[in-house]
N, C-alpha and C positions, 0 to 999 in steps of 0.2 A: 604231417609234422606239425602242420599249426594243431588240430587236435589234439594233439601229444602236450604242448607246450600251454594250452589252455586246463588241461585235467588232470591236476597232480594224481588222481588214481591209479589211471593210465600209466605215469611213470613209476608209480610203485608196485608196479607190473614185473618191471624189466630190470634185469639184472645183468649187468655187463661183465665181461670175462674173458680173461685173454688166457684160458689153459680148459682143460675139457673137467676140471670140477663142477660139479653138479649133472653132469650128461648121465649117470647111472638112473637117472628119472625126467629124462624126458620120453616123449613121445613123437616125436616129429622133428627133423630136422632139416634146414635147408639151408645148403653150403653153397658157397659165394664167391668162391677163388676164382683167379684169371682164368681164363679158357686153354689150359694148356693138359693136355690128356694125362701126363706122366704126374703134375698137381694134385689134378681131381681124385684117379685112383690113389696116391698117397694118402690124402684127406679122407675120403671113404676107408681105405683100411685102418685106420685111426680111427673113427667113428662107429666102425665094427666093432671095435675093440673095446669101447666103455658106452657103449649105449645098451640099453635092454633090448633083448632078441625079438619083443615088438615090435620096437620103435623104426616106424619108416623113414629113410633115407633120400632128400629128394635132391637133385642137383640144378642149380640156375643154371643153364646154359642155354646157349642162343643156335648151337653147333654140332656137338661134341655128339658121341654115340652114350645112352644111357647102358646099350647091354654093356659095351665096352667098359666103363664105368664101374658098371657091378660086379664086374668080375675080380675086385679087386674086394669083393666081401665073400662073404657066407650066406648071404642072404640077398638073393639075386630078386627074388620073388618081393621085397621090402623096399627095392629099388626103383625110384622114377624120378622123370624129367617137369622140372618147372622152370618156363622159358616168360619170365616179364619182358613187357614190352617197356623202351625206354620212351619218356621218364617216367620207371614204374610207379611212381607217387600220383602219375596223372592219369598212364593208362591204364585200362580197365581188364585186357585182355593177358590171360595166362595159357600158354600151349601148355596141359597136360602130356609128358611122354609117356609112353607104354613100352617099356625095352621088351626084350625077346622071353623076358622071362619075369617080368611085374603080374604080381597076382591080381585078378578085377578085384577082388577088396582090398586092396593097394591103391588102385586107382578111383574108387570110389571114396574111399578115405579124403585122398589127396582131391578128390574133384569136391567135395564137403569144405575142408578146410580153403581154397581156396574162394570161394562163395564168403566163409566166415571173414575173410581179409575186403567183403565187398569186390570180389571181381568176379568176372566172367572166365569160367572154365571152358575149353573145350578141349576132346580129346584126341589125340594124334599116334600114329604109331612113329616107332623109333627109326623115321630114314633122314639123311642128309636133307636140312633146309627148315627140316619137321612142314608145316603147313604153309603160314604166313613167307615167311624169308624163301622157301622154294618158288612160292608162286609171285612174290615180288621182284624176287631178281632176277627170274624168268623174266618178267617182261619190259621189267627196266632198263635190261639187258641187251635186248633189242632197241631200244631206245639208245643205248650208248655206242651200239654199234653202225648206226646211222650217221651219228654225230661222227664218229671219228671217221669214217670210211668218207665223210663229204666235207667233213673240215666244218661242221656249224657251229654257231656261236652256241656257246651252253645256254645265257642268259634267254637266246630266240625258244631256245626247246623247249627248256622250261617252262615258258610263259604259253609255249604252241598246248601243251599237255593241262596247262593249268584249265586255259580259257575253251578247252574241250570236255570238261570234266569228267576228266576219266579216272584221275586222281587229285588229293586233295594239294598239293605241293609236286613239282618237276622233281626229276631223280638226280639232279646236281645237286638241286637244293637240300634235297632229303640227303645226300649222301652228306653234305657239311653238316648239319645239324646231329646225326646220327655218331658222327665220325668215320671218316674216311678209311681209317686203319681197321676198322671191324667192318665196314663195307666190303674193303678188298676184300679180307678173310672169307668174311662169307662166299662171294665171286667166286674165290679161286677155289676152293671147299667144292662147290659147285660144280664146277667146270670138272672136277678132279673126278668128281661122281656119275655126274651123267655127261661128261663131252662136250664139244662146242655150241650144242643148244644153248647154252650157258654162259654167256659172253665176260670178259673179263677187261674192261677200262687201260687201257695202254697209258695212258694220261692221269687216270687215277695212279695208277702203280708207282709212277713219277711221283706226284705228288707228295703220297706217303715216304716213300724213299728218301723224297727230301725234308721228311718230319711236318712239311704241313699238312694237319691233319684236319682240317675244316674248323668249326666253329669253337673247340677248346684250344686250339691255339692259335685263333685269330684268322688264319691265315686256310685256303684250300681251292674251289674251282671261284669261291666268292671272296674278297674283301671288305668289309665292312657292309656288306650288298650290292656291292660294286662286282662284277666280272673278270678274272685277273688275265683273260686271254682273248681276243679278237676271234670274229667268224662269220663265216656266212651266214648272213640273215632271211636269207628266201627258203624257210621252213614250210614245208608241207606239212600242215597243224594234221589235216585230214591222213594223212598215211603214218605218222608216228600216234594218232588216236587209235588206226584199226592195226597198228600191229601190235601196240600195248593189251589195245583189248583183247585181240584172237589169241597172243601167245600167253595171256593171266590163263583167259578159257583152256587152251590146251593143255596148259598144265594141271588146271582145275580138274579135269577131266581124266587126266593120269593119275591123279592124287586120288581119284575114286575107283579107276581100274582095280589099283594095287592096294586097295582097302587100306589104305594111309586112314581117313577121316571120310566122314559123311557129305554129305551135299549140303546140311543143316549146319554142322560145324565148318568146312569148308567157306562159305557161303559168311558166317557170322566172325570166323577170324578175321577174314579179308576187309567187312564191314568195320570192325570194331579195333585190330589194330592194325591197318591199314587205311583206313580211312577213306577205306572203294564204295562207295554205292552209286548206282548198285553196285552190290559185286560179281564176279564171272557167272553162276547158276543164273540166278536171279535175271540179270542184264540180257544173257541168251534168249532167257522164256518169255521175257517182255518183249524182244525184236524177233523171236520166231526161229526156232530150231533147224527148220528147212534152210533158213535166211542166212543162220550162222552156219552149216555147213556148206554151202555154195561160196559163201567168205573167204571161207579156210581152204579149199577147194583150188580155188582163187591166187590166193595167198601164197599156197603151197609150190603151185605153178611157178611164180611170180617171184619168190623171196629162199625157197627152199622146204626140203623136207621136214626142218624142223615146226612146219607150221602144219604137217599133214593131219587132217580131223583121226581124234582118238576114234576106237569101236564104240564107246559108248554112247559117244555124240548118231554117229551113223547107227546104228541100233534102235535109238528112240525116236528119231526121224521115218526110220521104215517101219513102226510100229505104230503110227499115223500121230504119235507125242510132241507134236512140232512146239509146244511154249502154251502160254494162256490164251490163244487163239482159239486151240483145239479141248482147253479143258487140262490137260498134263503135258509136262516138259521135263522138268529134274524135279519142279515140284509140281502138285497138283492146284488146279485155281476151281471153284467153286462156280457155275455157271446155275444159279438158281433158277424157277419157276419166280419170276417179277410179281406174280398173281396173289402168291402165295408163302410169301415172306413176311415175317418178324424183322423186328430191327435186328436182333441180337440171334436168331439162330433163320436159316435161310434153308429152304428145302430142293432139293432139286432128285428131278425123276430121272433114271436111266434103267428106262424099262422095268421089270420087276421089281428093281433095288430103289429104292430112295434114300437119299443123302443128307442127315441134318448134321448143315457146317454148322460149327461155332463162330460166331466171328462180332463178338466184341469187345474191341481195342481197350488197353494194349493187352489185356492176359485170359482171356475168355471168361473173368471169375463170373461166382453162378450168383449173381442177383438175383430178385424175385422177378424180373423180368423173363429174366433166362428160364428159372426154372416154369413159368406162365407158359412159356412161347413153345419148348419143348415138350410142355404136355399137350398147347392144343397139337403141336406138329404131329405127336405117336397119337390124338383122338383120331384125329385125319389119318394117316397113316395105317391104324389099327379097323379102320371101317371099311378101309377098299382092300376088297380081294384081292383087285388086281399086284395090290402090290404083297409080296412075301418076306424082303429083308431088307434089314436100315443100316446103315449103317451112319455112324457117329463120329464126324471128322472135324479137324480143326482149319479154320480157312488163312490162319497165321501159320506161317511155314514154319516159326522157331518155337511154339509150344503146342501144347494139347490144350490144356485149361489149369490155371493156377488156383483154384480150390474156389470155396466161398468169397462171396467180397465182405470183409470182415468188416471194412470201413462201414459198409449198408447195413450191417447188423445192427452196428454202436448205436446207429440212429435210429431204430428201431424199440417200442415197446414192449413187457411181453408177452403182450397179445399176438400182436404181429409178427415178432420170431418164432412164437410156437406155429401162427399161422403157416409162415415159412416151410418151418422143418414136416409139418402134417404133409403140405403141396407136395416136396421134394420126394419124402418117404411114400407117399401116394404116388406119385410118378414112376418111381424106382420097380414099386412093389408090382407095378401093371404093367411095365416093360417084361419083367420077369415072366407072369403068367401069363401075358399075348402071344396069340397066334404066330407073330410076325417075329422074325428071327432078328436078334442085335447086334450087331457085330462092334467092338470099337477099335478105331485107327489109329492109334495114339503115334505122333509124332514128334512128339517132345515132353516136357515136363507135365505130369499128372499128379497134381499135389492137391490134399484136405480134398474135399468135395470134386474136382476133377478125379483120382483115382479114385474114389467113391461112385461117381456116372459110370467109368469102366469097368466097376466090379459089377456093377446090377447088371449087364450084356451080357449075352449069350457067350460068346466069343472076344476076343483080347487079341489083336494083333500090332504089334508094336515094332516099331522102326528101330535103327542100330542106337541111334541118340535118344531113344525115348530112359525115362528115368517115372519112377513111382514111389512115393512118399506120404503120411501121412504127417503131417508137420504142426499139427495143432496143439501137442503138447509145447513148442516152445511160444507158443502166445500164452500159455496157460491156460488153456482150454484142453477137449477133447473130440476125436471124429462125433460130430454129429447127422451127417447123412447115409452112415451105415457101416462103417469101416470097421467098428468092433464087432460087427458080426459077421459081415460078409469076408474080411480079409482073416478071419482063424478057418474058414471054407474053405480059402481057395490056397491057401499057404501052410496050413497048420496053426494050431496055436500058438507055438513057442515062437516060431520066426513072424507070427503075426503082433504076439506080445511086444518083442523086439522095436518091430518097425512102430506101433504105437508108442512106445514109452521114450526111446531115441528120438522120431522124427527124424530120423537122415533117409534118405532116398537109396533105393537099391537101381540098378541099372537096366535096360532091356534085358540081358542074357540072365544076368541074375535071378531078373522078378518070374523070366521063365522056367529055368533051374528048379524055384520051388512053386510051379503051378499058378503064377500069379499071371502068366502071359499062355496064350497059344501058340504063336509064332513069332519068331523074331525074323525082318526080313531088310535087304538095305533100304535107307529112306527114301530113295528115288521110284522103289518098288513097292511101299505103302501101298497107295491106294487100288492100285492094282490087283494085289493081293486079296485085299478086304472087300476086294467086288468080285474077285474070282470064289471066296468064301461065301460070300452071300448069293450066289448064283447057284452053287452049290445046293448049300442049305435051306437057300430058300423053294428052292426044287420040293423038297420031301413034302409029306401029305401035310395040309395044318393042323388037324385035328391031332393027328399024333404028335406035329412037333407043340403046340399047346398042355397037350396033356403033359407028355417028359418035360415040361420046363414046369408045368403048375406042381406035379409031384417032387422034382428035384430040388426045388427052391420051397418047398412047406417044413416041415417038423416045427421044428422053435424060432424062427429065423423072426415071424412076426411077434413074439412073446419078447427077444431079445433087442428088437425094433424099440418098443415101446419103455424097454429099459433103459436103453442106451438115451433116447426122447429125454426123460425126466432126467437122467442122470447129465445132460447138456445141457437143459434148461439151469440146471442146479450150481454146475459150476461156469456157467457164465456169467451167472449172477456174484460171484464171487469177488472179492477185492482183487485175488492173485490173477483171475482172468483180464480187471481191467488195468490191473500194471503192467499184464504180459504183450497186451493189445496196444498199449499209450507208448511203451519200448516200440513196439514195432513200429507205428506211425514215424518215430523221431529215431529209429536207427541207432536204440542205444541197448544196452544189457538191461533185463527186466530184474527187479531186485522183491525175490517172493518173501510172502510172511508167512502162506500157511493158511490165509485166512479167504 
């Protein structure tokens, strides 16, 4: 809002409107009505009605069913869920829905535009709670049902849950601030879906009933931060921490059973609008998978069924996946060779296969360091027999590598950028024709020179939340580490033309769809996967797998190499590259000449 109020441009943007004139040209729309089912469908078939048969349909809800929703159009497939978190002005996080019938370029649209609004997407399927609100009032839940079964003081809980950090505010407190009366709702929504796992505030109920509704009306379980009820203060801080924690986990772990969201997305909703870190995944793999199901185990005994460990927990426990201890948990951890590490890419051996993570902070981009470190890793690499395939992983759980670091470019002369892109494309080009088989792990976002590294590999195996993109047209630039050649290979021309000239990102199943992936597998399953492939392949003879990769990757690919070279050097030289590059630094719209 203060932006807005600062840039009269901005406001010559926006056009207010209390009747659906001008809706025959839009392209996107996002309704905002109360949460009431009989509402939302009214409003969507209205919006059916004068919007063009493109134009996606999204709905803010916190609750509601988006199939539900759609069915009140023609266009079920054009229909999805955008669920801001409150105050959406401040936070960052939007639950993308997927109802039972949104198309993936529905949701890839919608996962685009919400990026352009600066926030964080992730994606969810259509069940009650969606992500966040499921696994929050899971376990907040349990929290309130202590309280009231023992008569405690809210102000003691609260404070027992703060100074454990298990979250970032007590669930009283959060329930006034949020409002009470959308609290409940949720609750009982809840309770309504999955049963008494789902605890529902007896004292809250009251409250709202009696219209105080927490902090817009003054009045709720606080007064002005004052406490409006008396209680027992002998809180066990330690028993309302482990049952916040095991019952977020257990639900986290349902939420992945039933292919709701990923361990990536799961994991970064909770973080980002919840305010859990760690959050459930994460927190598991750091104290030990074995550790947490003896917990729950425990727990279960102890408090009831609803705390019994999910299959997937017991599964990767018997699969010796106990957390970062062992190497893999929900996510994988990087356990290098100390000997034989780079700052920025770290090698580690597991028998045949060796493993070059990425891992530096926050976005893996490929510095000249990176791409220094990755060559001598494949010298090494490419000289011992003993080893036959590599594979190429990210040691950040929430991306793969976010392209070039454009910032290291700017500063660069151009000696030293052509220096650059010669190393990169020298690297690239001897990964190809090596002996040694490539595989890459992609677990999240592979954007500009990231999806360029996974295009030169042998093999492409990508996680549910992985996405691929070439995004260097909106700096004003163009792929310079190989993207106009290598991605009309492996996608076609036309859908490669596309992804170069747009810069939106296509999604795991998609980029498979058209040949850009080998396998799509869930993220917990990555690395796994990518070591069962390079065990594989890396089996077969060398000679022959050198020869198929040196023959398959020749015709013109080096002739187009050296075009694409000059044709980078050229337009980043350009004025419009560095007004596209100065926007990006400052987060504002780049305004081109042409020149």
């Amino acid at each position: 809002a203060r932006e807005v109020a600062q840039d009269p441009a901005i406001l010559e943007l926006i056009t207010a409107t209390t009747t659906y004139e001008g809706f025959g040209e839009v392209d996107l729309v996002v309704e905002a009505v109360p949460e009431r089912m009989e509402l939302k469908q009214a409003v969507f078939a209205e919006l059916d009605a004068v919007t063009p048969g493109h134009a996606i349909l999204a709905s803010n809800t916190s609750s509601l069913s988006i199939s539900e929703i759609a069915l009140a159009t023609t266009r079920p497939e054009k229909v999805v869920g955008f669920h801001f978190f409150y105050p959406a002005a401040m936070m960052r996080l939007i639950e993308v829905i997927e109802g039972d019938e949104t198309a993936p370029e529905t949701m890839q649209v919608a996962a685009v535009f919400a990026q352009d609004l600066r926030k964080l997407a992730i994606a969810c399927a259509d069940v009650p709670g969606f992500v966040v609100n499921r696994i929050l009032s899971s376990a907040a839940g349990e929290v309130w049902r202590v309280q009231e079964e023992r008569g405690l003081s809210v102000k003691a809980v609260d404070d027992a849950l703060a100074e454990a950090e298990v979250a970032p505010t007590g669930p009283f407190v959060l329930g006034d601030l949020l409002g009470l009366d959308t609290v409940l709702y949720v609750a009982r929504h809840l309770n309504a879906a999955y049963g008494d796992s789902f605890y529902v505030h007896e004292g809250m109920a009251g409250l709202v009933e009696a219209g105080e509704l927490g902090a817009k009306t003054g009045k709720g379980f606080y007064e002005d931060g004052v406490p409006r009820t008396e209680g027992a203060t002998d809180v066990d801080a330690g028993e309302l921490a482990e049952r916040f924690t095991l019952k977020a986990l257990v639900e986290a772990c349902l939420l992945l059973e039933e292919g709701v969201a990923t361990t990536r997305e799961i994991d970064l909703g909770m973080m980002v609008g919840a305010g859990m870190v760690p959050p459930p995944f994460a927190r598991a793999d750091a104290a030990g998978l074995d550790r947490a199901l003896a917990r729950l185990e425990r727990a279960e005994a102890q408090w009831g069924e609803r705390y019994a460990p999910p299959a997937i927990l017991r599964r990767l426990v018997a699969q010796g996946r106990s957390g970062a201890a062992s190497g893999q948990g929900f996510f994988p951890f990087a356990r290098p060779d100390a000997s034989s590490c780079g700052e920025a890419v770290k090698l580690e051996l597991r028998g045949a296969t060796a493993i070059a993570w990425l891992d530096r902070p926050p976005a893996n981009s490929l510095a000249a360091q990176v791409i220094q470190e990755l060559k001598v890793l494949w010298e090494r690499v490419e000289a011992d027999s003993a080893i036959r395939a590599l594979v190429i992983a990210s040691a950040n759980p929430m991306l793969f590598c976010a392209g070039a670091d454009i910032k290291a470019f700017t500063r660069m002369d151009q000696t030293a950028a052509r220096a650059l892109l010669d190393d990169a494309h020298g690297l690239l080009r001897a990964m190809e024709r090596g002996s040694t088989v490539t595989i890459a792990a992609v677990n999240g976002g592979a954007f500009g020179g990231g999806c360029e590294l996974a295009m030169a590999c042998d093999m492409r195996v990508a996680a549910h939340s992985a996405s691929f993109g070439q995004p260097e047209i909106d700096l004003g630039i163009m792929p310079g580490f190989g993207g106009t050649q290598r991605l009309p290979r492996l996608v076609g021309e036309s859908k490669a033309m596309e992804m170069n000239l747009t810069g939106e990102p296509i999604g795991a199943h998609d980029a498979q769809e058209h040949g850009l992936v080998n396998r799509v597998v869930p993220d917990h399953e990555l690395l796994d996967v990518a070591l069962a492939w390079a065990q594989r392949l890396g089996g077969k003879a060398p000679r022959a797998v050198k020869q198929i990769k040196t023959v398959s990757n020749a015709g013109d690919l080096d002739v187009g190499i050296e075009a694409e070279k000059r044709a980078f050097a050229e337009i980043f030289a350009s004025e419009d590259a560095g007004e596209g590059i100065s926007a990006f630094m400052v987060k504002r719209r780049p305004r081109w000449t042409g020149r």
